[in-house]
C-alpha positions as CSV (number, residue, x, y, z in Angstrom):
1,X,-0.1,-82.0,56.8
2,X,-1.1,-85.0,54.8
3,X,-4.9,-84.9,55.1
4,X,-4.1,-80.5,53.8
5,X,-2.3,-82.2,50.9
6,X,-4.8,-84.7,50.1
7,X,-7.5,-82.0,50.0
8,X,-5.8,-79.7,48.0
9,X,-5.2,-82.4,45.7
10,X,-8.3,-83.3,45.9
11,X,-9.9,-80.3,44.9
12,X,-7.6,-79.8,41.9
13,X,-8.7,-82.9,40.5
14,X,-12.2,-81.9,40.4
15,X,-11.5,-78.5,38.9
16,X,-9.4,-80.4,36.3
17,X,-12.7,-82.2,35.5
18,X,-14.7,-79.0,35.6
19,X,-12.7,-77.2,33.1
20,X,-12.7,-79.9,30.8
21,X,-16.2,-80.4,31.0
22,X,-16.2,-76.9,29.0
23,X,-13.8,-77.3,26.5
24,X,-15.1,-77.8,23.3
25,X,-13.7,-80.9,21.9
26,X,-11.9,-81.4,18.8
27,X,-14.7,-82.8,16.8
28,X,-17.7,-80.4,17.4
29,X,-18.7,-78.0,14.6
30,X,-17.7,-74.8,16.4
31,X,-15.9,-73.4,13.7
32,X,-18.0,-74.7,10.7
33,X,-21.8,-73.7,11.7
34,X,-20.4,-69.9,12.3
35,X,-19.0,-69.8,8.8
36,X,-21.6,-72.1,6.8
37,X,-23.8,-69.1,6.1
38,X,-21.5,-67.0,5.6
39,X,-20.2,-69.1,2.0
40,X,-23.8,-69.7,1.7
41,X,-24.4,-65.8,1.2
42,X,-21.0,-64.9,-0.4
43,X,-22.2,-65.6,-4.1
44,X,-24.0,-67.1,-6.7
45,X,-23.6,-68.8,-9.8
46,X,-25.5,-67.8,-12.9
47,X,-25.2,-70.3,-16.0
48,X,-26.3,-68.8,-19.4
49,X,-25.7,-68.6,-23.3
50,X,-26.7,-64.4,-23.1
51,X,-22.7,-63.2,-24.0
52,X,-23.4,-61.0,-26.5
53,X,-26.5,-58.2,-28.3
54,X,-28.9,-57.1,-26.9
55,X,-28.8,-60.8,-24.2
56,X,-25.8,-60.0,-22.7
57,X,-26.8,-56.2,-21.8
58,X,-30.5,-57.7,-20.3
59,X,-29.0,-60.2,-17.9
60,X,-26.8,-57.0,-17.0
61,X,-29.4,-54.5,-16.5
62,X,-31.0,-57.6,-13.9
63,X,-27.5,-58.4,-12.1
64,X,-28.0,-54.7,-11.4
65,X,-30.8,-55.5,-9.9
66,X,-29.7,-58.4,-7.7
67,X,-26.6,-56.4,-6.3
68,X,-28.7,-53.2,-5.3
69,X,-31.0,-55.9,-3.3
70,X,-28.3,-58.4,-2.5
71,X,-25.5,-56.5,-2.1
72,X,-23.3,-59.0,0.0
73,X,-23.8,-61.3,-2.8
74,X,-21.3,-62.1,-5.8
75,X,-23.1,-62.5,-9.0
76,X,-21.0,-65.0,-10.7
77,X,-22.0,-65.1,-14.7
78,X,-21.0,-68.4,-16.1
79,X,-22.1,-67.7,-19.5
80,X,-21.0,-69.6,-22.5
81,X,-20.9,-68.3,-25.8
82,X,-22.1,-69.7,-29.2
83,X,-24.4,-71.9,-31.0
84,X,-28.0,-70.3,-29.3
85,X,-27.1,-72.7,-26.4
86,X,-25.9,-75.5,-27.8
87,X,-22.6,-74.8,-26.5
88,X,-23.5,-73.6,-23.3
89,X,-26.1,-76.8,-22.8
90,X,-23.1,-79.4,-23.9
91,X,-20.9,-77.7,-20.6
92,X,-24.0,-77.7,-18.7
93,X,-24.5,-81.4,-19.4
94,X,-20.8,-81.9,-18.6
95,X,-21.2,-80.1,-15.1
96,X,-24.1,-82.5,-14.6
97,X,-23.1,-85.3,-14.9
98,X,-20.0,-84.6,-12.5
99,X,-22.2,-83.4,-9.5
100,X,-21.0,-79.8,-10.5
101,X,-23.9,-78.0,-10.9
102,X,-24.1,-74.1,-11.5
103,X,-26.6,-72.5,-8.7
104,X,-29.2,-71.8,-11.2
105,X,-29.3,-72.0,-15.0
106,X,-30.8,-70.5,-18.0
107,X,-34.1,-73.2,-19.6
108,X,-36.5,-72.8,-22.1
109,X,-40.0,-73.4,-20.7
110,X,-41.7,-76.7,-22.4
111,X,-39.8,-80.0,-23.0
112,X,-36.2,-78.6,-22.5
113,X,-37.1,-78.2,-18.8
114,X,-39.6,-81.1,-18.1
115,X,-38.2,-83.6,-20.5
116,X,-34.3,-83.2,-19.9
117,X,-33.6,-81.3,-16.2
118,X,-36.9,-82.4,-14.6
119,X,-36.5,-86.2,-15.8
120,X,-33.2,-86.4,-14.7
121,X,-33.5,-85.3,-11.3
122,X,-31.6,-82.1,-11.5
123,X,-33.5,-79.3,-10.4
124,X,-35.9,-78.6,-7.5
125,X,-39.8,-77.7,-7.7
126,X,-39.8,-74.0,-6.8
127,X,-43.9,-73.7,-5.4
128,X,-42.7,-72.5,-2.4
129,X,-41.3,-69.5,-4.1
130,X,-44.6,-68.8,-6.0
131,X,-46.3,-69.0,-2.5
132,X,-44.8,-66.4,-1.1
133,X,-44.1,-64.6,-4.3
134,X,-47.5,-64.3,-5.4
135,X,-46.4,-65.3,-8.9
136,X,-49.3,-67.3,-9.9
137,X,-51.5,-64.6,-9.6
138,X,-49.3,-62.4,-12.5
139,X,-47.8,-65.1,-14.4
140,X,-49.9,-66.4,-17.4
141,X,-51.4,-69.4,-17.7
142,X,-49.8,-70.4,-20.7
143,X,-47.1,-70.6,-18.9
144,X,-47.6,-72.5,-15.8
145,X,-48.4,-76.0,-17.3
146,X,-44.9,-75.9,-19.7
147,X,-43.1,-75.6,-16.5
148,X,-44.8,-78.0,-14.2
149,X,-45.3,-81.3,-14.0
150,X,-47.5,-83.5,-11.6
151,X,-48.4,-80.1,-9.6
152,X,-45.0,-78.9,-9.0
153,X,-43.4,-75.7,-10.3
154,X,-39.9,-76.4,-11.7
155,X,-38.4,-72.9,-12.8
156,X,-39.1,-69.2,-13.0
157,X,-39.9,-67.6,-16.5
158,X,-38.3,-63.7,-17.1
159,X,-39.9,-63.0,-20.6
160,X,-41.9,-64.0,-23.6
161,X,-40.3,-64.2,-27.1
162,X,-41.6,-64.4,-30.9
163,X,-40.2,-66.7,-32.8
164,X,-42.1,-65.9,-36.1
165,X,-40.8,-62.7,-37.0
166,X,-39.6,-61.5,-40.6
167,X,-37.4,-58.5,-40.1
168,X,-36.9,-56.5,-43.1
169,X,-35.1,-53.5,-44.3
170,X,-37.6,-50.4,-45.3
171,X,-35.9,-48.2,-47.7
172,X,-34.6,-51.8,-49.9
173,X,-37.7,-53.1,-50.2
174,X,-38.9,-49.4,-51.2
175,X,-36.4,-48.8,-53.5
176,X,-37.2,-51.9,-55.6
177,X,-41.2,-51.5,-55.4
178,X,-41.6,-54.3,-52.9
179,X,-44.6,-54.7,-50.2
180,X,-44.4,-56.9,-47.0
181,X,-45.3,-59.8,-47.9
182,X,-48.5,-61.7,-46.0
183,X,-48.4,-65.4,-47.6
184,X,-45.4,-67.6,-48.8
185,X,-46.2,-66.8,-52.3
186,X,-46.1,-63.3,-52.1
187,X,-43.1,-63.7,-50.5
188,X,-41.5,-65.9,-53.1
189,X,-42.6,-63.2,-55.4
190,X,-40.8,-60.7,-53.2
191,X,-37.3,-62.3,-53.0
192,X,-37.5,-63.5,-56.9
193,X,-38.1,-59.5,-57.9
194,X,-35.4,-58.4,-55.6
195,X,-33.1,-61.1,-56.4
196,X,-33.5,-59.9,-60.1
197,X,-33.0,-56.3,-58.8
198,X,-29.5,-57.2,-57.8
199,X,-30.4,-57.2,-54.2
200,X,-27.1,-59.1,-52.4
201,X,-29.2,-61.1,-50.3
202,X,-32.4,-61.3,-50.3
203,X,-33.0,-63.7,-47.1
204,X,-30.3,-63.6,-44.1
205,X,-29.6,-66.5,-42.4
206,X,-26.8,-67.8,-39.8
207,X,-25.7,-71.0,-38.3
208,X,-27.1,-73.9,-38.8
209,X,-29.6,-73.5,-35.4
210,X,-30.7,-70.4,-37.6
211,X,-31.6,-72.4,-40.7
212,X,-34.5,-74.8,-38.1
213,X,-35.7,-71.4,-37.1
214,X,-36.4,-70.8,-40.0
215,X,-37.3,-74.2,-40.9
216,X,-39.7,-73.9,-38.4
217,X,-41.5,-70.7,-39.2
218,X,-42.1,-72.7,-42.8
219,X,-43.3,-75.4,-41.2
220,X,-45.8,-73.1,-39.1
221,X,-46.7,-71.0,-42.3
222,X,-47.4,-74.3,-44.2
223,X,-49.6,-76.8,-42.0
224,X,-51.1,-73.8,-40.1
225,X,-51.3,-73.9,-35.8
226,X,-53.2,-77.5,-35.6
227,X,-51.3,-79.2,-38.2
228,X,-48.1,-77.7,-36.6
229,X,-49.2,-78.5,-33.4
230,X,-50.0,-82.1,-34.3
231,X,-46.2,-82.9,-35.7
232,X,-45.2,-82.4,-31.3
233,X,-48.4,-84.5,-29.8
234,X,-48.5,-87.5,-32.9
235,X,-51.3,-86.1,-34.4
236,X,-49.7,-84.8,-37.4
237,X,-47.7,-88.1,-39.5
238,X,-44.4,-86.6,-40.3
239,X,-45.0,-88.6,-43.9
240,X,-48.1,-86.6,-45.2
241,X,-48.0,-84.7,-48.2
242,X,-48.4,-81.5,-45.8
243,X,-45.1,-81.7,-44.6
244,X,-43.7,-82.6,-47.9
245,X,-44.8,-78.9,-48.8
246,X,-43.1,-77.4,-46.3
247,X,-40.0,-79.2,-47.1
248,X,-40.2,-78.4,-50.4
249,X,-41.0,-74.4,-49.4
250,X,-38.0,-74.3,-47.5
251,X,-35.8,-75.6,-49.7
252,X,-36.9,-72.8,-52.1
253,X,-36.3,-70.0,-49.5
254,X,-32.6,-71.5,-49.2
255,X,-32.6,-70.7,-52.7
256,X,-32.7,-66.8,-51.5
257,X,-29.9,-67.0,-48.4
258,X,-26.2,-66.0,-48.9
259,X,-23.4,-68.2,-49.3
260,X,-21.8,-67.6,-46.7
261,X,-24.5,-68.6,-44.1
262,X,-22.7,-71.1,-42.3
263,X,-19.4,-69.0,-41.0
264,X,-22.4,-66.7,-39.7
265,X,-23.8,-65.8,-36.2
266,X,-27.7,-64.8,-36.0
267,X,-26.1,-61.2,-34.6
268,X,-23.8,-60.7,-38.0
269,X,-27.6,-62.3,-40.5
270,X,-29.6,-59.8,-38.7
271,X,-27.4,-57.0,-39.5
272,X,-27.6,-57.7,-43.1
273,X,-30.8,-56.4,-42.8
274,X,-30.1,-53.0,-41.0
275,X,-27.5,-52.3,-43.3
276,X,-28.9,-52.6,-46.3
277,X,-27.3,-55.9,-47.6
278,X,-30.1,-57.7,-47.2
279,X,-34.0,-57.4,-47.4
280,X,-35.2,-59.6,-45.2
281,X,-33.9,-62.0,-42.5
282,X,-36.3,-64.4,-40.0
283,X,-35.3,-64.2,-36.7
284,X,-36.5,-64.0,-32.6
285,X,-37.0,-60.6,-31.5
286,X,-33.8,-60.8,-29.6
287,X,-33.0,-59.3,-33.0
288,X,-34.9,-56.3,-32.2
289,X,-32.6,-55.4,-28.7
290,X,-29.5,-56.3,-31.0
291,X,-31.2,-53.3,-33.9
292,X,-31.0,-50.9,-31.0
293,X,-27.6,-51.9,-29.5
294,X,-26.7,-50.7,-32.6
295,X,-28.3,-47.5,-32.6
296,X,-30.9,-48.5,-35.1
297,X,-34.5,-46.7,-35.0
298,X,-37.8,-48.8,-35.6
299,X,-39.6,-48.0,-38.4
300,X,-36.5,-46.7,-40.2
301,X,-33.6,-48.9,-40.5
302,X,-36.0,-52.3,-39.5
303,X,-39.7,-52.9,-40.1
304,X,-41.3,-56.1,-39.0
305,X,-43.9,-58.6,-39.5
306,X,-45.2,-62.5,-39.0
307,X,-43.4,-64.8,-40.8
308,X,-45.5,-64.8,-44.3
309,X,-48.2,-67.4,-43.7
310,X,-48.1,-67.1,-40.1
311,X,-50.1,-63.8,-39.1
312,X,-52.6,-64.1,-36.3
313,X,-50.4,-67.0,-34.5
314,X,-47.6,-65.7,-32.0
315,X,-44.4,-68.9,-31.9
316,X,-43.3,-68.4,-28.5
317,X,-40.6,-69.4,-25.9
318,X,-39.5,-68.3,-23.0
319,X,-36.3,-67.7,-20.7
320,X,-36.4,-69.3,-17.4
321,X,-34.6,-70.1,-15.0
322,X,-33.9,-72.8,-12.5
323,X,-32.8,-74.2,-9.1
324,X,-30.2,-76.7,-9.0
325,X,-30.8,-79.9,-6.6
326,X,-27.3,-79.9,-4.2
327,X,-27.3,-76.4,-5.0
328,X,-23.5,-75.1,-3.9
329,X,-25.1,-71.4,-3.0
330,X,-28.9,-72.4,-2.6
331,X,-30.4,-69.6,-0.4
332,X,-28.4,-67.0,-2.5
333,X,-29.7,-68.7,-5.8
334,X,-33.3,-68.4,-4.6
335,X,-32.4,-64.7,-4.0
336,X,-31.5,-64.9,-7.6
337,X,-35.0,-66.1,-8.6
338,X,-37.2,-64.0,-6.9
339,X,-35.1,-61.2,-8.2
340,X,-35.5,-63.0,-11.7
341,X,-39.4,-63.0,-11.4
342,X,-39.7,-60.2,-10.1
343,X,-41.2,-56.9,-11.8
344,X,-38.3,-54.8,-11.2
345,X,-36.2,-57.4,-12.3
346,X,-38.3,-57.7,-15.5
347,X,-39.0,-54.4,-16.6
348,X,-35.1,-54.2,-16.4
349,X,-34.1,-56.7,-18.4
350,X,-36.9,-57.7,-20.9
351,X,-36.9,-53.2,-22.6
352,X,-32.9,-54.2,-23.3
353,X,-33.5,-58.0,-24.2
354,X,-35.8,-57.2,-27.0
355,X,-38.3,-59.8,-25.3
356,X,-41.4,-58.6,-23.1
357,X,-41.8,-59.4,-19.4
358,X,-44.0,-62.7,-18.5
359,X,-45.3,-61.1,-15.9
360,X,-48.3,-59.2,-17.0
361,X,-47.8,-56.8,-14.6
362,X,-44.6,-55.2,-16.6
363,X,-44.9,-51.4,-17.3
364,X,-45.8,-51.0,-20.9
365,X,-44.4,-47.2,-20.6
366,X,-40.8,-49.2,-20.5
367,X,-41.0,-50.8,-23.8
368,X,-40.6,-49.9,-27.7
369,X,-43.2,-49.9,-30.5
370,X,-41.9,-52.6,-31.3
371,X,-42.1,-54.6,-27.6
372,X,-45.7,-53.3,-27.4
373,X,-46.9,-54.7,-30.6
374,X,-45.7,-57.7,-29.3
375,X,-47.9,-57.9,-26.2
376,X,-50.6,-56.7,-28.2
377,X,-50.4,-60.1,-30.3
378,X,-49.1,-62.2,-27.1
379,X,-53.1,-61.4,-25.8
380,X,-55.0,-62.1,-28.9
381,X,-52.9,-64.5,-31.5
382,X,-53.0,-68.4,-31.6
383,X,-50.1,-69.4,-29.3
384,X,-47.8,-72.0,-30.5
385,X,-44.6,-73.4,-29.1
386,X,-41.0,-73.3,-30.6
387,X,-38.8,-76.5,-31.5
388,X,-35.1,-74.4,-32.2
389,X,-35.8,-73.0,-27.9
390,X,-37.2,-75.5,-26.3
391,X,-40.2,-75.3,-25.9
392,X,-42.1,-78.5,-28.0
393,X,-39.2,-81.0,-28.5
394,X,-37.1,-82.6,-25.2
395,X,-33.1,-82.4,-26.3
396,X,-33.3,-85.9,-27.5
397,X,-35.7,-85.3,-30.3
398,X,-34.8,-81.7,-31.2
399,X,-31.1,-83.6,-31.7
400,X,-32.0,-85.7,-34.4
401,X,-33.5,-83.5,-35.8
402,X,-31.0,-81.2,-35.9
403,X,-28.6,-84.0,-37.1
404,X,-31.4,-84.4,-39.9
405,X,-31.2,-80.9,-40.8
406,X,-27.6,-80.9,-41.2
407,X,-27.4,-83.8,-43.5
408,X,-30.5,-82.0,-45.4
409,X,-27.9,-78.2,-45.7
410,X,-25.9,-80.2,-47.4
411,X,-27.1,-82.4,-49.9
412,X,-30.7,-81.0,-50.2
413,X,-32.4,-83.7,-50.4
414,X,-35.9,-83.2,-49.1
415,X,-37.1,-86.8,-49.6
416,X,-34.5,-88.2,-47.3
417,X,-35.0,-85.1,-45.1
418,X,-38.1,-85.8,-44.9
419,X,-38.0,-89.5,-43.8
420,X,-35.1,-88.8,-41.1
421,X,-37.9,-86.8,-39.3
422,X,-40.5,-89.3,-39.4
423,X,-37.0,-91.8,-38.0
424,X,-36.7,-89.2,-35.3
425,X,-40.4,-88.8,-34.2
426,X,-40.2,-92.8,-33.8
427,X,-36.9,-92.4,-31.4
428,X,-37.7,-89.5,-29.5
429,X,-41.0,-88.2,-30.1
430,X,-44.8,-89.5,-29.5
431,X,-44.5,-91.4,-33.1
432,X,-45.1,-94.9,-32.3
């Protein structure tokens, strides 16, 4: 009876083991490498300044996009109003800096991206994607080298903006016997007649990031595309006489804007224009998706045309977007981007944006009279970058220059103006 007892328990015992050998035990990732993926693919976040016009209604017509293709996948749209981004960059830089990033965000291709995200670490190189994408092979060359650096490929570029673009309203510049002007002096001419016409405003501008894109634009008309091109590489002193002119140009155009410009968005300046308030206003061709949002026909209630003393030259930027290192959502953000540089994701949202499509594949049948004269002068002007979006100024130097310009608004003072910039090409820029 004993030796049945001892073999019984016996036997137990090493069933007891058995089992236990196939138990999962408390600490093994049973649980957590099933539902991984499945947070992984649940969303993604989208960080952006497009809340309003003819932006906010783009990045739309692309989320559409993303959810037909990605349909399991949230599109979260962290968007933050005002400012033309400075807002939204100031919350970005917040997130930052507290290991918070979004999944991807909105950057201007040129030293926005290479000389703030790239040099800090804070966004991966995205080759990989334009391997199996095939981008390199439709995206333009132009491009490539703003958004790399050492050989990698740091973010994904959805369109191609003007920056030099006078807007103007037809029937007030008929009505007081006025022609579109070509040169800065014709144009001078133009807003001194209608000014003396009792035209309310001759020249619409915003907030203050609306007064350096204009400031800009003068500074392009005035030194021409090397001189302009020298102030960004140190080949252009900040001191010369050349720049002095533009200064002294812009200050007179200011002499032209309306009162009120400071309590004004670019969105309530532009419509000056299309409702006949004003005759002319200088603005991004964002402008021209806003006209439309607003039912507005080309040709009609807007006419356009370079910035006078910048014809032949195309000031460009361009919308990309990026990966985040530590990415919360990373394979779903990389769904994001091809769906971003993609040509169905283009011709989507670049017809609405008022922008055209940097691939130069898009479907020219999708786009406005407006859009297409656009890429016509995208393939045969001068190219130049832009300093208000990015493109040839890091964040550090467009800063103090913007801290310049709003000491300048208010005391117009072009001498001291003058020498804060050649202060801030020493600080930030290649002035040495």
């Amino acid at each position: 009876m004993q030796k049945k007892l001892f073999i019984f328990i016996s036997i137990m015992l090493i069933a007891a083991v058995i089992l236990a050998g196939c138990t999962p035990k408390p600490t093994e990732p049973a649980v957590s490498t099933t539902e991984a993926p499945k947070t992984e693919a649940t969303q993604v976040e989208v960080f952006s300044w497009w809340t309003g016009g003819g932006e906010a209604a783009g990045l739309e017509a692309m989320r559409k996009v993303f959810n037909t293709q990605y349909p399991n996948i949230e599109f979260v749209n962290a968007a933050v109003a005002g400012g033309a981004g400075t807002n939204a960059k100031a919350v970005l830089a917040t997130r930052l800096q507290a290991g918070n990033p979004p999944d991807s965000w909105q950057g201007h291709a040129g030293q926005e991206l290479i000389g703030t995200y790239v040099a800090g670490n804070q966004i991966e190189p995205l080759n990989f994607l334009y391997d199996e994408e095939g981008w390199l092979s439709v995206m333009p060359e132009t491009l490539i080298p703003l958004i790399s650096k050492d050989g990698k490929i740091y973010s994904v570029p959805v369109n191609i903006h003007r920056a030099n673009v006078l807007w103007y309203n037809p029937k007030v510049l008929s009505d007081n016997n006025v022609q579109v002007p070509k040169t800065l002096d014709e144009w001078f001419t133009a807003l001194e007649a209608l000014k003396a016409a009792g035209v309310e405003t001759p020249l619409a501008m915003g907030e203050q990031w609306t007064a350096m894109h204009l400031m800009e634009t003068v500074l392009l008309g005035t030194l021409g595309s090397d001189k302009y091109n020298g102030l960004w590489d140190g080949t252009t002193d900040w001191a010369s006489a050349d720049v002095t002119a533009a200064i002294d140009n812009f200050i007179k155009l200011l002499g032209y804007t309306n009162s009120d410009a400071t309590s004004l968005s670019w969105q309530d300046a532009s419509q000056l224009v299309v409702n006949g308030q004003a005759a002319f206003n200088v603005m991004g061709d964002w402008a021209e998706g806003y006209f439309r949002e607003l039912g507005k026909a080309p040709e009609t209630d807007y006419g356009w045309a370079p910035v006078p003393g910048t014809g032949g030259t195309f000031q460009f930027l361009s919308d990309s977007f990026v990966l985040a290192v530590n990415a919360p959502h990373r394979d779903a953000a990389i769904a994001w981007l091809k769906v971003a540089g993609s040509k169905a994701g283009q011709d989507a949202f670049n017809p609405v944006k008022g922008s055209i499509p940097a691939r130069k594949d898009g479907d020219r049948a999708l786009y406005g009279v407006y859009l297409q004269s656009a890429m016509d002068d995208w393939n045969k002007d001068v190219v130049v970058g832009s300093l208000t979006h990015g493109v040839v100024a890091n964040d550090s130097w467009k800063t103090e220059i913007d801290t310049a310009l709003g000491l300048f608004l208010s005391s117009k003072d072009g001498k001291a103006f003058q020498t804060a910039l050649v202060a801030a090409c020493k600080d930030s820029g290649p002035c040495k």
